[in-house]
C-alpha positions as CSV (number, residue, x, y, z in Angstrom):
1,X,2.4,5.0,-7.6
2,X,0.1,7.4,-6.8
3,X,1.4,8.4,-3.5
4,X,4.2,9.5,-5.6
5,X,2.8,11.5,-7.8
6,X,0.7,13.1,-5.4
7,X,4.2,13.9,-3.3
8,X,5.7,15.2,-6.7
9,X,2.8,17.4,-7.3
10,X,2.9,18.7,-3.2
11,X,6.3,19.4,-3.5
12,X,6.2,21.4,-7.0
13,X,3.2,23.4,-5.5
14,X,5.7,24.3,-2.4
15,X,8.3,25.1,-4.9
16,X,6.3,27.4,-6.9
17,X,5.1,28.9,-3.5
18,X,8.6,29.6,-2.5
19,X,9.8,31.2,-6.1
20,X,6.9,33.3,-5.7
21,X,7.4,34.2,-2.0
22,X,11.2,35.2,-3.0
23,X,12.2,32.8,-0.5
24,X,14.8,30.2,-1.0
25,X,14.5,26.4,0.4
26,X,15.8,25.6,4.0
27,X,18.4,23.3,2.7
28,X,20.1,22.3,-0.7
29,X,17.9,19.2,-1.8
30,X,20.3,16.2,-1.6
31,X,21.4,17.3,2.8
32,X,17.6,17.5,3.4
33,X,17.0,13.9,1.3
34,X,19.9,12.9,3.3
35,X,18.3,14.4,6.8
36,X,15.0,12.4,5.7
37,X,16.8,9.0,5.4
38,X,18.6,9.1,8.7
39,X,15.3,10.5,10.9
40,X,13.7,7.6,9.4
41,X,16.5,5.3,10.0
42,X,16.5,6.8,13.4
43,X,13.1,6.2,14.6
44,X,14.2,2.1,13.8
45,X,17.1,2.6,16.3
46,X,15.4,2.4,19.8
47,X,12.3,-0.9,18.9
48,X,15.3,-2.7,17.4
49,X,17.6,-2.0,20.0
50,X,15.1,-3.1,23.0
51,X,14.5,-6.0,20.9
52,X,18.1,-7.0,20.8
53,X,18.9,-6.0,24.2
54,X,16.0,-8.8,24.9
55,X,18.5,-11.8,22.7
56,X,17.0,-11.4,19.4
57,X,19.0,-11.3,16.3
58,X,19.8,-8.1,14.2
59,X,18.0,-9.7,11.2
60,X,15.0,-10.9,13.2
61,X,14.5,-7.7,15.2
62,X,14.8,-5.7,11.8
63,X,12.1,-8.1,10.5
64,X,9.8,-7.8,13.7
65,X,9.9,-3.8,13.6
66,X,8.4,-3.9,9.9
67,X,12.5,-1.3,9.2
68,X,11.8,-2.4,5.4
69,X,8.3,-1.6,4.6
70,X,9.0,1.7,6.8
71,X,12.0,3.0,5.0
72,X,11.2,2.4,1.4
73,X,7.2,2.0,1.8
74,X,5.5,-0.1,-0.4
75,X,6.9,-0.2,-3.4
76,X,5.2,0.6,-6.5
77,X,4.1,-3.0,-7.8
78,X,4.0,-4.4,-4.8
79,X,0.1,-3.4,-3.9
80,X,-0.9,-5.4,-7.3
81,X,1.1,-8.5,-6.6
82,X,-0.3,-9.0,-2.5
83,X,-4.3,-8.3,-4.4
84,X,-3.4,-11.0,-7.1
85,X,-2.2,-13.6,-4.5
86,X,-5.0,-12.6,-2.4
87,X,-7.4,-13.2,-5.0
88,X,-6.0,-16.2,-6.3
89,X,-6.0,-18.0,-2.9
90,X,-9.8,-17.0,-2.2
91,X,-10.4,-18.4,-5.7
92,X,-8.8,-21.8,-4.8
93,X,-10.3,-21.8,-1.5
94,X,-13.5,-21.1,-3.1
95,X,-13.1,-24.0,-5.7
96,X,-12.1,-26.6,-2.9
97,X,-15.0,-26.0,-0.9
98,X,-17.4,-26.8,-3.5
């Protein structure tokens, strides 16, 4: 969540640099959240295209190139629930060992 928050706060900062520049923003925001999703969807074109070229499936090469946790990022949420399961499989270890 914080990497959120720090990109809202980056991006207001820019904004108020702008409005006090005079100078308007290269592009209407919804075409430049637009332009964001498709260079990110782009740069997922060529690993999973070698990788099917090579006979792997869509849904395996998608999985192989990490597309998901490169598109969204992680998710807020998910950093808590991989340091629970962590912990909780150190503590069993830790109990079974003794």
């Amino acid at each position: 969540m914080r990497m959120y928050l720090l990109s809202l706060a980056t991006g207001v900062l820019v904004g108020v640099i702008y409005s006090l520049l005079n100078v308007r923003s290269p592009a209407p925001p919804l075409v430049a959240l637009v332009g964001l999703l498709g260079i990110l969807i782009g740069e997922q074109v060529i690993p999973i295209g070698r990788q099917v070229v090579a006979g792997t499936s869509l849904a395996s090469a998608w999985h192989q190139a990490k597309c998901a946790s490169h598109l969204f990022g992680m998710l807020p949420g998910r950093h808590a629930g991989a340091a629970a399961t962590t912990t909780a499989t150190t503590k069993i270890s830790t109990e079974n060992q003794s």
